[in-house]
C-alpha positions as CSV (number, residue, x, y, z in Angstrom):
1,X,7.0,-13.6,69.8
2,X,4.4,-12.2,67.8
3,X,4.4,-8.8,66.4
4,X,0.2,-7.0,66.7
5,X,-1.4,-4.9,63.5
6,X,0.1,-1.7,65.9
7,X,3.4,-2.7,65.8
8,X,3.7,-4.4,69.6
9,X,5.5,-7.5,70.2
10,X,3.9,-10.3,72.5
11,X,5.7,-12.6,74.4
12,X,3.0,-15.4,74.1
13,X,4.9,-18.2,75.8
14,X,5.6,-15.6,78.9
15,X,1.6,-14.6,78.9
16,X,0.8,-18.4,78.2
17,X,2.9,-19.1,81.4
18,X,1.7,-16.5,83.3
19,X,-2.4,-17.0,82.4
20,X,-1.6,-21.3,83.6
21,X,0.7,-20.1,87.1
22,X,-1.3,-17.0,89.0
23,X,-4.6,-19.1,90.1
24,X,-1.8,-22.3,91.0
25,X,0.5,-19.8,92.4
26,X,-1.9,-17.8,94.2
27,X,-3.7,-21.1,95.8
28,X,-0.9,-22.2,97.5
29,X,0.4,-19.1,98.4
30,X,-2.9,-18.3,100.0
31,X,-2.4,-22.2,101.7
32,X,1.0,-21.1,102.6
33,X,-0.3,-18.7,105.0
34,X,-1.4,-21.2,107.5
35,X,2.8,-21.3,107.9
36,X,2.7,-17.8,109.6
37,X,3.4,-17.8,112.7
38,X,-0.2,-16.6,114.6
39,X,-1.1,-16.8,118.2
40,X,-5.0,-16.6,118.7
41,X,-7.4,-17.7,121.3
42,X,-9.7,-19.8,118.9
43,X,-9.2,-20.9,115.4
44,X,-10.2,-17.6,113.4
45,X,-8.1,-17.6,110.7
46,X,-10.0,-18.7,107.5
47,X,-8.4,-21.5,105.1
48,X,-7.2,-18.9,103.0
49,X,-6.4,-21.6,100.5
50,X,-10.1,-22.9,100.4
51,X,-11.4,-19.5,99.4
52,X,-8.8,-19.0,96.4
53,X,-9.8,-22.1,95.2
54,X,-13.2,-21.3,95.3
55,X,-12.6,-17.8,94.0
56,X,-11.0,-18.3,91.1
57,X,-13.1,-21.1,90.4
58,X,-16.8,-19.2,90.5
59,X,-14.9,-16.3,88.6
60,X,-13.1,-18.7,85.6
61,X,-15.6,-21.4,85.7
62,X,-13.8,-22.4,82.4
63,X,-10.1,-22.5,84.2
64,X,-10.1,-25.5,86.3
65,X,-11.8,-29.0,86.3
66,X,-12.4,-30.6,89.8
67,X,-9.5,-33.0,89.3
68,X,-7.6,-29.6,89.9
69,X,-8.7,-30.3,93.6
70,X,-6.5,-33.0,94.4
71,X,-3.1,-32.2,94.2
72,X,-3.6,-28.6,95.5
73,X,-6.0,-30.0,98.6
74,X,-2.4,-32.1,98.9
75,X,-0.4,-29.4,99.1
76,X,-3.2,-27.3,101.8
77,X,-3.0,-30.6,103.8
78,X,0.7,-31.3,103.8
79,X,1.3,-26.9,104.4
80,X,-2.0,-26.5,107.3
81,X,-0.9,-29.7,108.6
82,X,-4.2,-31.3,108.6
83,X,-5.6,-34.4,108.2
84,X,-3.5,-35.9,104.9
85,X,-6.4,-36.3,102.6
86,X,-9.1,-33.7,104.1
87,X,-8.0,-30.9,101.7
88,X,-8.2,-33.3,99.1
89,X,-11.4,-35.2,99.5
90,X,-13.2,-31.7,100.5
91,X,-11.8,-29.6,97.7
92,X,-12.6,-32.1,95.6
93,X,-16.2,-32.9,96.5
94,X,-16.5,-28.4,96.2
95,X,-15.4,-28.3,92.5
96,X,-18.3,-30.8,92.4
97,X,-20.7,-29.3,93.7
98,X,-19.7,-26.1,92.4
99,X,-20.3,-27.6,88.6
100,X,-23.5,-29.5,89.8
101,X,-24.9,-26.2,90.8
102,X,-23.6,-24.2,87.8
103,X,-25.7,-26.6,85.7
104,X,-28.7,-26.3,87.1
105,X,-28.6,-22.0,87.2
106,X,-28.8,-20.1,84.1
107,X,-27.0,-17.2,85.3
108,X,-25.5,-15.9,89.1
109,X,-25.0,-12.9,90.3
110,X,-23.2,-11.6,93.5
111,X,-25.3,-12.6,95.8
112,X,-25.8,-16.1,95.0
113,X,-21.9,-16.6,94.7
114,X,-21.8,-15.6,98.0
115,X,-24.8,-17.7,99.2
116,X,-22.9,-21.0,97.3
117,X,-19.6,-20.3,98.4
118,X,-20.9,-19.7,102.3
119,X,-22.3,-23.1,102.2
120,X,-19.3,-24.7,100.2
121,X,-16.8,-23.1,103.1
122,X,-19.3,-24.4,105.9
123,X,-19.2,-27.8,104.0
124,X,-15.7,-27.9,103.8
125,X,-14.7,-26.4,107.4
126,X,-17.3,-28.7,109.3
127,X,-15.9,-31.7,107.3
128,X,-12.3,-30.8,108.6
129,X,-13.6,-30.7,111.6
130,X,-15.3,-34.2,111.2
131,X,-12.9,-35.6,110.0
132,X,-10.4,-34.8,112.6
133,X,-12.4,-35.6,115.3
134,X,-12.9,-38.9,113.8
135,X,-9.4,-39.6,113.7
136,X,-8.7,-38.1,117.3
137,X,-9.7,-35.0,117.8
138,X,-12.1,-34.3,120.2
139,X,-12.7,-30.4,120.0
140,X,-16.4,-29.2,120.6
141,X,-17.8,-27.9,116.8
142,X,-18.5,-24.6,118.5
143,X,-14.6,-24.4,118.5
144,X,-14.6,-23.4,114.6
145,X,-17.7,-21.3,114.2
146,X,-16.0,-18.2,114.5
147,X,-13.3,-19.4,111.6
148,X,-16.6,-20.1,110.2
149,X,-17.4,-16.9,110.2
150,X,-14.6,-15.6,109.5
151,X,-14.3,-17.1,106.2
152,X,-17.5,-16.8,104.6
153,X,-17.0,-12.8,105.4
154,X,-13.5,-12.5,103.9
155,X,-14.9,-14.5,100.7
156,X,-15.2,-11.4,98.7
157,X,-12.1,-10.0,99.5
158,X,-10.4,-12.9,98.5
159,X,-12.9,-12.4,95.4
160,X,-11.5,-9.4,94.7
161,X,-8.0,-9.8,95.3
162,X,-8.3,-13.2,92.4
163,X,-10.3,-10.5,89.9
164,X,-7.3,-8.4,90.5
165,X,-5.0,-11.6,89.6
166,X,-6.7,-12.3,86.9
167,X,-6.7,-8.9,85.2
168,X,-3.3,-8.9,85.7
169,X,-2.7,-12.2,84.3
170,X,-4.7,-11.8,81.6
171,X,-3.0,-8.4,80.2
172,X,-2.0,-8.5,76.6
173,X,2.2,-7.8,77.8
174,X,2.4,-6.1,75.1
175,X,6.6,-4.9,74.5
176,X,7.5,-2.2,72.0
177,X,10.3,-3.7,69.8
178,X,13.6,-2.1,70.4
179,X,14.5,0.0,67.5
């Protein structure tokens, strides 16, 4: 604990633990959801997972490296049930590009977060499907453009919901001292 000029205590291995587990927890909480029990007609429901990572990655560029990829793209594939190793390769090769693109721009704004994480998602959703087709599957690739676009719409809101996160995870926690 460390007492502040104003007379506030702060827990800093509790914030330190808390700053490290919300963009983990919150990945695979967002993979988790592909555990939900949904019935629908074509595959709609955007890899909620993907678009954490990518979130919290184009908000904190500072946060994760891309090695970060592979044991969370492990834990999409093992909880989506997909191909063992698509999460992992695709997530991987996103970070990558994600830092190969953040050196050549000076600065971003919304629009061209959007823009690079509509192609990363397309990237990463038509290599799924590549990938499972070449290990079996043989579903048209018309089948996933409405998950498609699906995800590259809900992309902000997942942005927003990780800026959220972060605020939260980034407060001070500051306790009075009991008297």
């Amino acid at each position: 604990m460390r007492t502040t000029p104003d007379g506030f205590v702060t827990p800093t291995r509790a914030i330190e633990l808390r700053s490290r587990a919300v963009p983990i927890a919150s990945t695979l909480a967002a993979s988790a959801t592909a555990l939900v029990p949904a019935v629908a007609p074509l595959p709609v429901i955007p890899p909620l997972g993907l678009l954490t990572l990518l979130a919290w990655r184009l908000l904190r560029p500072e946060l994760w490296a891309p090695i970060v990829a592979l044991p969370l793209g492990l834990a999409d594939d093992l909880l989506s049930g997909q191909t063992l190793g698509t999460g992992m390769v695709t997530w991987t090769l996103c970070l990558l590009l994600v830092d190969a693109v953040e050196g050549r721009l000076l600065w971003r704004d919304y629009w061209q977060e959007w823009l690079l994480a509509a192609a990363l998602i397309a990237f990463a959703i038509l290599s799924g499907w590549a990938i499972a087709r070449w290990t079996g599957g043989a579903a048209p690739v018309a089948l996933v453009l409405p998950q498609l676009a699906a995800s590259i719409l809900c992309f902000p809101i997942v942005g927003r919901i990780c800026a959220v996160l972060d605020r939260w995870r980034l407060a001070t926690g500051k306790i009075r001292p009991s008297d």
